[in-house]
GUTOR-511965 format. One line per field, with one value per residue (C-alpha): residue number from 0; residue in one letter; x, y, z. Coordinates in steps of 0.1 Angstrom, whole numbers, padded with zeros to 4 digits. Layout:
drenkol c(NUM; ...)
vexlum c(A; ...)
xx c(X; ...)
yy c(Y; ...)
zz c(Z; ...)
***
This chain:
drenkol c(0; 1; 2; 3; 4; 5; 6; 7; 8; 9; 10; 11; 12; 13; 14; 15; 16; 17; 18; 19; 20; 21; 22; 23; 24; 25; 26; 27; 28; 29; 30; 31; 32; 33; 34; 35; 36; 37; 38; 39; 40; 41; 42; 43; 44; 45; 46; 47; 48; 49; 50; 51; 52; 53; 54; 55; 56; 57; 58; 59; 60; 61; 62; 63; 64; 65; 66; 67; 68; 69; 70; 71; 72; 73; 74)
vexlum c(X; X; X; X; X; X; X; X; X; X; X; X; X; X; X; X; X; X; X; X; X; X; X; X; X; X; X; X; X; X; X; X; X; X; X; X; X; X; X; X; X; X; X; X; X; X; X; X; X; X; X; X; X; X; X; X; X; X; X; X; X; X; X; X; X; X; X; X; X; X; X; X; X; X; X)
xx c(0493; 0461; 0437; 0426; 0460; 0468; 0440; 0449; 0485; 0477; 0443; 0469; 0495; 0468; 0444; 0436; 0442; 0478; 0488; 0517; 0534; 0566; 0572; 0594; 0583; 0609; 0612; 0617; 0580; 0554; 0518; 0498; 0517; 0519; 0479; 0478; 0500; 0486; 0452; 0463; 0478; 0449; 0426; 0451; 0452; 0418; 0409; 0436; 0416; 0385; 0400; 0413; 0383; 0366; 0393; 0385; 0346; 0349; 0379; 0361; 0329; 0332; 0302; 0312; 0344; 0336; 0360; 0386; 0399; 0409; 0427; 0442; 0474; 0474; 0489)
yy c(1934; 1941; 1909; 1905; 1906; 1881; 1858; 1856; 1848; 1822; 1807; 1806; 1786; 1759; 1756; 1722; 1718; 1733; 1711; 1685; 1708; 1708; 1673; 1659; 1623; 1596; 1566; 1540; 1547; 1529; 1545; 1531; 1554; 1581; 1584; 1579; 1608; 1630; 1623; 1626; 1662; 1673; 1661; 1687; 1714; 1714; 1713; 1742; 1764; 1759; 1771; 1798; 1811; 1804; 1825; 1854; 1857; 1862; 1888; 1904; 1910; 1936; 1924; 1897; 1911; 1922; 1942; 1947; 1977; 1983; 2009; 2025; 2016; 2040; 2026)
zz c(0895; 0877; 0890; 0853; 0840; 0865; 0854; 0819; 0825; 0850; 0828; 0799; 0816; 0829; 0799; 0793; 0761; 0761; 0795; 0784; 0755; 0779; 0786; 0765; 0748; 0751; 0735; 0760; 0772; 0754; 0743; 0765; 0792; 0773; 0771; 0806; 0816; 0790; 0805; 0842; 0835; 0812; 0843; 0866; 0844; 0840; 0875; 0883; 0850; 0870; 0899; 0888; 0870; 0905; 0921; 0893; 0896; 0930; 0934; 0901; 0923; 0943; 0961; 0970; 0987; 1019; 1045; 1019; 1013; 0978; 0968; 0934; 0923; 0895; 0865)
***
């Protein structure tokens, strides 16, 4: 898989501001909860997006990888 094709899928699925959309709400939990939850997955999913844009920059640089070989997959 393409390493910048990879990126986006996996940047998309942890951006910050779409973590949460698949929990589903229920009724029995108050507010106060909710916020808290919200924040405490907005907090992950932020760290993973910075993580993985760490991750990107350096398998991006070739310079930075050293004693790799990298060959052409040629799609």
């Amino acid at each position: 898989m393409d390493i910048k094709k990879a990126y986006r899928k996996a940047a998309l699925r942890h951006h910050p501001d779409k973590a949460g959309n698949f929990i589903v709400r229920s009724e029995n939990i108050n507010d106060a909860l909710w916020r808290e939850i919200g924040s405490e997955i907005r907090k992950d999913a932020d760290y993973l997006f910075k993580l993985i844009g760490k991750a990107y920059a350096i398998l991006s640089d070739t310079t930075m990888i050293v004693g790799v070989k990298v060959t052409p997959t040629g799609s």
